[in-house]
C-alpha positions as CSV (number, residue, x, y, z in Angstrom):
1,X,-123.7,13.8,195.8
2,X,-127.7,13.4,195.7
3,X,-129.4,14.4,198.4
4,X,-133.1,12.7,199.6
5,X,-136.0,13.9,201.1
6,X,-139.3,13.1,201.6
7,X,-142.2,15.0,200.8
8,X,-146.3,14.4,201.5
9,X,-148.7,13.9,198.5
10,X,-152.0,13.1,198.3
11,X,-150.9,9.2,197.9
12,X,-149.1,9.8,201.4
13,X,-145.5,9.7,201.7
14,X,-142.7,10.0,198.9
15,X,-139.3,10.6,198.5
16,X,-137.5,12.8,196.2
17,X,-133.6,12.4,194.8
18,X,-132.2,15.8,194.3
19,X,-128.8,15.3,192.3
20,X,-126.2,16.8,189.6
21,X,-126.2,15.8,185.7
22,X,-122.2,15.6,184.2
23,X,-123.1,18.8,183.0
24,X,-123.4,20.4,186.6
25,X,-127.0,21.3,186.3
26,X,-129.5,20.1,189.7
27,X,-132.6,18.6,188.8
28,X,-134.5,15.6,190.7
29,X,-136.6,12.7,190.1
30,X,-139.7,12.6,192.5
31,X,-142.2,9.6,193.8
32,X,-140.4,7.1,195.1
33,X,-142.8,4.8,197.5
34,X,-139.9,4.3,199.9
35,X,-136.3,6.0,201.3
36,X,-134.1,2.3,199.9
37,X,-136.0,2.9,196.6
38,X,-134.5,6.7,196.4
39,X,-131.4,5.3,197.7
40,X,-130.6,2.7,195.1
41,X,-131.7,5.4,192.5
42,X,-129.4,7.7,193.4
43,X,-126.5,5.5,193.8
44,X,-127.2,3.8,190.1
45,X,-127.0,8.1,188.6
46,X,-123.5,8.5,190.5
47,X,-122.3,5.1,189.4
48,X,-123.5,5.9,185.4
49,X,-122.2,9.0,185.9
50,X,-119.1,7.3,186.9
51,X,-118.9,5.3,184.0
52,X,-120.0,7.7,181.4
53,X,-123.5,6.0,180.6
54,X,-125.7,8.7,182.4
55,X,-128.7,9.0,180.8
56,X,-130.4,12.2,180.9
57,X,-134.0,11.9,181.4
58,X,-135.4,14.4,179.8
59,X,-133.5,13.2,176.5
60,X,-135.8,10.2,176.2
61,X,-138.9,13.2,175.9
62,X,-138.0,13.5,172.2
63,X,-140.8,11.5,169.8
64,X,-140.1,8.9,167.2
65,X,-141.9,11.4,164.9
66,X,-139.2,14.0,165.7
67,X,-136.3,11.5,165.7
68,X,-137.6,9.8,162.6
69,X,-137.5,12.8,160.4
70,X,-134.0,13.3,161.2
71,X,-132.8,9.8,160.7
72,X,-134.4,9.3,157.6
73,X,-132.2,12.3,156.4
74,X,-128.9,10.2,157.2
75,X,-129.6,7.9,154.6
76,X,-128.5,9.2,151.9
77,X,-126.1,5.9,151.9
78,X,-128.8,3.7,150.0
79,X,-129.6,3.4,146.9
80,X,-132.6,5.4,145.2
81,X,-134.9,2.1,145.1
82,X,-134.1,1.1,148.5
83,X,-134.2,4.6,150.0
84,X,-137.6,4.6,148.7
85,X,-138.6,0.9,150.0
86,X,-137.5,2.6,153.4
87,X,-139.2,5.5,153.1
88,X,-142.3,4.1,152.7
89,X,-142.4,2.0,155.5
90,X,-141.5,5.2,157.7
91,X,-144.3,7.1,156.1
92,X,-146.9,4.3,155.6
93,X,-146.5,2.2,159.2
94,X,-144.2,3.2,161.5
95,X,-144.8,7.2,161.9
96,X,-148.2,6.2,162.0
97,X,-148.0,3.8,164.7
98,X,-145.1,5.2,166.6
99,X,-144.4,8.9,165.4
100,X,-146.2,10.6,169.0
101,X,-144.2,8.1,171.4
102,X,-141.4,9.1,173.7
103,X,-138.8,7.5,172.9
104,X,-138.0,6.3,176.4
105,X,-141.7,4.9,176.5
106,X,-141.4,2.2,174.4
107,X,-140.8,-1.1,175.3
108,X,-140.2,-4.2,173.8
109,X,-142.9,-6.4,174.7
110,X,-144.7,-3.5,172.7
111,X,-142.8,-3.5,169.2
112,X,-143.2,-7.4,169.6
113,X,-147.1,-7.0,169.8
114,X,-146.8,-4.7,166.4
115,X,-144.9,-6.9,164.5
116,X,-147.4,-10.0,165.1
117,X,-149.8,-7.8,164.5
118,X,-148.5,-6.4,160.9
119,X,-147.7,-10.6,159.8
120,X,-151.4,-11.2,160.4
121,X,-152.9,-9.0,158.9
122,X,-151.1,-10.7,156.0
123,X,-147.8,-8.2,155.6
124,X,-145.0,-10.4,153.9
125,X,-142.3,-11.1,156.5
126,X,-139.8,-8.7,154.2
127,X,-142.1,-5.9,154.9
128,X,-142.4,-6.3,158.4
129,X,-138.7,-6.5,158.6
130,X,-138.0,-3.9,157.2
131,X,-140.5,-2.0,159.4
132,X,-138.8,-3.5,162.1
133,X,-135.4,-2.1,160.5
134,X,-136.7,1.4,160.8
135,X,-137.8,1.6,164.1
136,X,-134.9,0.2,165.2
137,X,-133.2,2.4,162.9
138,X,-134.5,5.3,165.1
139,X,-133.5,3.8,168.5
140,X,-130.3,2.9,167.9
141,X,-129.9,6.7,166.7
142,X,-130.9,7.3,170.2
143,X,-128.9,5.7,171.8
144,X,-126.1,6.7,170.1
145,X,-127.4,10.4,171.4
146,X,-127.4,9.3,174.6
147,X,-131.6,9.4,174.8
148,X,-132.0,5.9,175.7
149,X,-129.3,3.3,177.9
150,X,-130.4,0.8,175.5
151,X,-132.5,-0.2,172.1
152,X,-135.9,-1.9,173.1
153,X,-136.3,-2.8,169.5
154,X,-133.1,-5.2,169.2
155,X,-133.5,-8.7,170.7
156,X,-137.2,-8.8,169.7
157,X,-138.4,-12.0,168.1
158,X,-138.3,-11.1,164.2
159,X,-140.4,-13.0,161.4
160,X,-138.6,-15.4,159.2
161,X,-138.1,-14.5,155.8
162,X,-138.7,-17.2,153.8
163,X,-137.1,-17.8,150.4
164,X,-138.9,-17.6,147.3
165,X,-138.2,-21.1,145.4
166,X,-136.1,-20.4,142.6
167,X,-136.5,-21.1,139.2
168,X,-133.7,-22.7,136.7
169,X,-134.2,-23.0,132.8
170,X,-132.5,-25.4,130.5
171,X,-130.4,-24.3,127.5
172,X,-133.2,-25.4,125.6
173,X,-135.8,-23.7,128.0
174,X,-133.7,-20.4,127.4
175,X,-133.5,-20.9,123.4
176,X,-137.0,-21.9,123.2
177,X,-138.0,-18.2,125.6
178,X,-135.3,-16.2,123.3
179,X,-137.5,-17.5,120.1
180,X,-140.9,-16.6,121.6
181,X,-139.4,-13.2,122.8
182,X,-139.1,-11.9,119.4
183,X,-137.4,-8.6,119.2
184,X,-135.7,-9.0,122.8
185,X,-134.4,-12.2,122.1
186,X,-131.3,-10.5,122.6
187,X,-132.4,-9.6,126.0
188,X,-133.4,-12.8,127.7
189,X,-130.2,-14.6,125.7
190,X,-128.0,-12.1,128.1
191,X,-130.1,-12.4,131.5
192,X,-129.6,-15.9,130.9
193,X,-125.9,-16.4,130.1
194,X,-124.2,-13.0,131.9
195,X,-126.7,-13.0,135.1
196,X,-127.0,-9.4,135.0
197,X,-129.5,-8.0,137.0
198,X,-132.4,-5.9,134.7
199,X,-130.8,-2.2,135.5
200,X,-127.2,-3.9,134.8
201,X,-128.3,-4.7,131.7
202,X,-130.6,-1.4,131.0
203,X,-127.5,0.3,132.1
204,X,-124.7,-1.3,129.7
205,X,-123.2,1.2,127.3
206,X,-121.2,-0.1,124.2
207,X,-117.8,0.9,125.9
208,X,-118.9,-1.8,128.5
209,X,-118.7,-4.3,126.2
210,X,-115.0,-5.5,125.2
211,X,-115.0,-7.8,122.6
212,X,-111.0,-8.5,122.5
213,X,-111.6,-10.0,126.6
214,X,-115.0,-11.4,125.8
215,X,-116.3,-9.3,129.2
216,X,-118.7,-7.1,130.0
217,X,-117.8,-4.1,132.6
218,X,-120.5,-4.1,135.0
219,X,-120.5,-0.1,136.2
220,X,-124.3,1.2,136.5
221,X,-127.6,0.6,137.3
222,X,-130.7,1.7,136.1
223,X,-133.6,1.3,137.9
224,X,-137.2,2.8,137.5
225,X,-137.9,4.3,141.1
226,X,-141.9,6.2,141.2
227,X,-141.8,6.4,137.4
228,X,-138.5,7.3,137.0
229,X,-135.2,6.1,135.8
230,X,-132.8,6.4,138.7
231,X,-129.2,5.7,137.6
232,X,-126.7,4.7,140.3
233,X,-123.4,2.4,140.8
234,X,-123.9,-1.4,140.8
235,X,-124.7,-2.9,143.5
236,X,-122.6,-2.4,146.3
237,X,-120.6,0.1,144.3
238,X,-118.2,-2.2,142.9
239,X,-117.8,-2.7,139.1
240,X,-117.4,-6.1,138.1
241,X,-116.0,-8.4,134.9
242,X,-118.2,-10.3,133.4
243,X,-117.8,-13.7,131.3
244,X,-119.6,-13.6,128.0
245,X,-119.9,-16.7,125.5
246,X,-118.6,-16.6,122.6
247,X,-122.4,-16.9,120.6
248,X,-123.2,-14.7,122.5
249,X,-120.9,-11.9,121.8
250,X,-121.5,-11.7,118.5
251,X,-125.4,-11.1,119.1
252,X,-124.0,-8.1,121.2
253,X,-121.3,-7.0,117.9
254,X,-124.7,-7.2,115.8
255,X,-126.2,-5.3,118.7
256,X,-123.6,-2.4,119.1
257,X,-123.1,-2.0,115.5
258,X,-122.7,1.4,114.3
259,X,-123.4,2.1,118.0
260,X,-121.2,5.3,119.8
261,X,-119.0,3.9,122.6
262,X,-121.5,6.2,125.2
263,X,-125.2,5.2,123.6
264,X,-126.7,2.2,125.3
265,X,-126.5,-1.3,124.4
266,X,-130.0,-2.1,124.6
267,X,-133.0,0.2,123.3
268,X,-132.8,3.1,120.9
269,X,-129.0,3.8,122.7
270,X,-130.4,6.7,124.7
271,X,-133.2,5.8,126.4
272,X,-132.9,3.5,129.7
273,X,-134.5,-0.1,128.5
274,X,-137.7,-0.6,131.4
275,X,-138.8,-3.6,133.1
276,X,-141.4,-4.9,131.5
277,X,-144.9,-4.7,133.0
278,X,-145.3,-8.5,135.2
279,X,-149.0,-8.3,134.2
280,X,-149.4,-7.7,130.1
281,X,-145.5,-7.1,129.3
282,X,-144.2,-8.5,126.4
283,X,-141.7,-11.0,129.0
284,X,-144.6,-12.4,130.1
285,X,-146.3,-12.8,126.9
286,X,-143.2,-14.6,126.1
287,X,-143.6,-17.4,128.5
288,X,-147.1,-18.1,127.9
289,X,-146.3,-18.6,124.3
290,X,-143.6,-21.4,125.5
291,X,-146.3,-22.5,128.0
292,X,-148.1,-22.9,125.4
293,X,-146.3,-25.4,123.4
294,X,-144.9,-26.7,126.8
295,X,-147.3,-27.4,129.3
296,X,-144.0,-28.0,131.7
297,X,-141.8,-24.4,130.7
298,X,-142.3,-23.3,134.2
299,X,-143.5,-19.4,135.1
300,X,-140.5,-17.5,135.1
301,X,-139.7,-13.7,135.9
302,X,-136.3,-11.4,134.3
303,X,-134.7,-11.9,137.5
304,X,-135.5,-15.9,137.2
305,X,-132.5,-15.6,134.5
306,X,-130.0,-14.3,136.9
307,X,-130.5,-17.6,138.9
308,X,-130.4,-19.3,135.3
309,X,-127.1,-17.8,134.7
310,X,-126.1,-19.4,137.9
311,X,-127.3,-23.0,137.4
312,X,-125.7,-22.6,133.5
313,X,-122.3,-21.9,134.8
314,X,-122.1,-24.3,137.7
315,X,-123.3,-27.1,135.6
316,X,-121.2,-26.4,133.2
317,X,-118.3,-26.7,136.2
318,X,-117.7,-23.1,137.2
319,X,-116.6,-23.3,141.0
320,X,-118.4,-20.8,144.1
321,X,-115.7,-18.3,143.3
322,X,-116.2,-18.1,139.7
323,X,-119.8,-17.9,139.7
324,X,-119.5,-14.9,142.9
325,X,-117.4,-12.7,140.7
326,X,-120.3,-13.2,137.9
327,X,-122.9,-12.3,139.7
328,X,-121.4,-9.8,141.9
329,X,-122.1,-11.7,145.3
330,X,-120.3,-9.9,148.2
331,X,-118.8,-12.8,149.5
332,X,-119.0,-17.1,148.2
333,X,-120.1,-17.6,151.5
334,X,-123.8,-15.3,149.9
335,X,-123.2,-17.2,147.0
336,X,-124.0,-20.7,148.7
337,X,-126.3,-20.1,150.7
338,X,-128.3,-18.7,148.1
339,X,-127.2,-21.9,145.6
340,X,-126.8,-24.5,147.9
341,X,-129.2,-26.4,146.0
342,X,-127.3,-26.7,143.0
343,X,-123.7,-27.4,144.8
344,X,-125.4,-30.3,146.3
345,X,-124.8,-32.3,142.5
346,X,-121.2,-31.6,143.0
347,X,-121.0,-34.0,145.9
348,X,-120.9,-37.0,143.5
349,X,-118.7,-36.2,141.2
350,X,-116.0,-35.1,144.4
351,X,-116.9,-38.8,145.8
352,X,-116.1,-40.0,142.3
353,X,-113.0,-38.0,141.6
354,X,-111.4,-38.7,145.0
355,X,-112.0,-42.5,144.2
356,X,-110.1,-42.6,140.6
357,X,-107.7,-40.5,142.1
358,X,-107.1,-42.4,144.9
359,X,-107.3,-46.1,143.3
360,X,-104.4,-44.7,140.5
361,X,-102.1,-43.9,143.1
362,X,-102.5,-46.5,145.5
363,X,-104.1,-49.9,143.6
364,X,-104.7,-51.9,146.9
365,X,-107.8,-49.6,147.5
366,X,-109.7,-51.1,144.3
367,X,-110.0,-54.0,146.5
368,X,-112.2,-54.8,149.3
C-alpha cells in the first residue's frame, strides 16, 4: 500500500505518496498542496494497478521526436506514394513543432491550437489531416506502450475536407480530347472507358489484357514517387476485372501487336508510361486545343477520366455494384458517396418503372 508524508519546502507544507509500480519497484510522486489530495492519488495508483491501466510516469518522459522515429518505421504497410505523403508531413510539420515534447505534456486544447493554426496560414484541409493523422499516429503508439492512459490528439475538432467538384465528359467530349491528343489517343480512349487509375494503366502488361473475356486484369501500379517509378500492387492489394468495349479492344489488339506477353501495353513496352507534366504536358496541351474549338470543353485532369468512366457506365445503366468492381471501390457504399450525384438521375426512371409495372398488373391504379 502507499504510504504519505508530509515534508516542508520553501512553498510551506507538501505531501509526498510513496508507493509500488506492478513491477515491485518504490518510487513516489511529491507536491501535493494537501493530505486528501495525496490521498485520492494514491488510491486512483492502487485502483489502476488493480485494473491493469497503471501508467508509469516516467513512461510519458519519452519525446514525440524519439517516438516518431520509431513509428514512422512501422509503416512499411503503405504504399511508396503515400509512405512518402506521410513522411513529409512528419519531417516538414510535425517533428518540427512537436518532436522535443514529452509525450505526457501534450494536451488537446494544444494540438487544436496547431491545427487552426496550419488551415490559416492557408494549408489545404488534406494536409492538415494528415498532420493530424501522424501525431496521432504517435500517441496512439503510446498508448498502446502504456506511456499515456489516453490519446490527447483523438476527439479534437478536425477540418473538413471538402470535395473537389468532379468533372464528367461526354462521349463526344472524350472523342473530340482522343483527336486532339494525337499519339495518346489510345491513352485518354482507355482512362475514359476502363476508369483505370494513371499507374493502372502505366502498369498494364500485354498478358493483362485478355481479348477472348474482353477484360483487363488489373494487378500493378506504377507510380512516380521523388522521381522515380515505384511499382506496387493495386490499390488495396486486390487485382480486379475490368470491362473493356468492344472498339475499344481492338485499339488495345493494334496496341499489343507484336508485343511479348511481359512488355508494357503503353510506351516503348519497357519503360513505365509517366504522368504527364499538369503545367506544359502534352494532356494539357490536349485540352486547350478542344478549348479551343469549344469555349465549353471544361478543364479536365487524367484522373478526371476515371470519374468519366463512372458517369459513361452508369448512364449507360451499369448499377453501384457493377461500376465498384470497375473501379476497384472497397465497398458500393465508397462508390455512392463518391457518385451520389449521378445516381440521383436514376430516381426517375425507378418512379417510372414502378409505375408501368404496377399499372400492368393491377389496371385500377391508371385511374385516379
Amino acid at each position: 500500500m502507499a504510504t504519505i508524508k508530509p515534508y516542508d519546502s520553501a512553498k510551506g507544507k507538501r505531501y509526498r505518496v510513496r508507493y509500488r509500480k506492478p513491477d515491485g519497484r518504490q518510487t513516489d510522486k511529491r507536491g501535493f498542496k494537501t493530505k486528501k489530495e495525496a490521498e485520492l492519488f494514491a488510491a486512483t495508483v492502487e485502483v489502476s494497478k488493480a485494473t491493469g491501466e497503471f501508467i508509469d510516469a516516467t513512461a510519458g518522459r519519452a519525446t514525440i521526436g524519439e517516438l516518431g522515429t520509431t513509428w514512422l518505421k512501422h509503416q512499411t504497410h503503405l504504399k511508396p506514394s503515400t509512405y512518402r505523403s506521410v513522411e513529409s508531413a512528419w519531417r516538414n510539420h510535425v517533428n518540427p513543432e512537436w518532436g522535443s515534447r514529452k509525450v505526457a505534456t501534450i494536451k488537446p486544447s494544444e494540438i487544436s491550437t496547431w491545427m487552426s493554426g496550419k488551415t490559416a496560414s492557408g494549408l489545404s484541409a488534406t494536409s492538415v489531416l494528415r498532420m493530424h493523422g501522424v501525431l496521432a499516429g504517435i500517441l496512439d503508439m503510446a498508448v498502446a506502450d502504456r506511456r499515456l492512459a489516453r490519446n490527447p490528439a483523438r476527439g479534437v475538432k478536425l477540418p473538413e475536407k471538402r470535395g473537389k467538384r468532379r468533372v464528367y465528359l461526354s462521349h463526344e467530349q472524350v472523342g473530340a480530347l482522343a483527336n486532339s491528343a494525337g499519339k495518346n489517343a489510345l491513352v485518354v480512349l482507355t482512362l475514359a472507358y476502363t476508369g483505370l487509375r494513371w499507374g493502372e494503366l502505366a502498369g498494364l502488361s500485354v498478358a493483362d489484357v485478355n481479348f477472348t473475356t474482353r477484360r483487363l486484369t488489373v494487378h500493378d501500379n506504377a507510380v512516380a514517387v521523388g522521381g522515380e517509378v515505384i511499382v506496387g500492387t493495386a490499390k488495396d492489394n486486390e487485382p480486379r476485372s475490368v470491362p473493356v468495349p468492344k472498339f475499344l479492344l481492338e485499339k488495345l489488339r493494334n496496341q499489343c501487336k507484336n508485343k511479348p506477353r511481359s512488355h508494357l501495353v503503353f510506351g516503348d513496352g519497357v519503360t513505365y508510361l509517366r504522368l504527364p507534366n499538369s503545367k506544359k504536358g502534352w494532356f494539357t496541351y490536349a485540352v486547350k486545343r478542344c478549348q479551343a474549338v469549344d469555349s465549353d470543353f471544361p478543364r479536365v485532369t487524367p484522373h478526371d477520366l476515371r470519374h468519366t468512366a463512372a458517369s459513361l457506365a452508369i448512364s449507360a445503366g451499369a448499377n453501384v455494384k457493377a461500376v465498384q468492381r470497375m473501379l476497384g471501390h472497397a465497398s458500393a457504399a465508397m462508390t455512392l458517396d463518391t457518385y451520389a450525384d449521378l445516381f440521383d438521375d436514376d430516381l426517375d426512371s425507378v418512379a417510372e418503372s414502378l409505375q408501368e409495372k404496377a399499372v400492368a398488373a393491377c389496371p385500377q391504379f391508371a385511374h385516379n
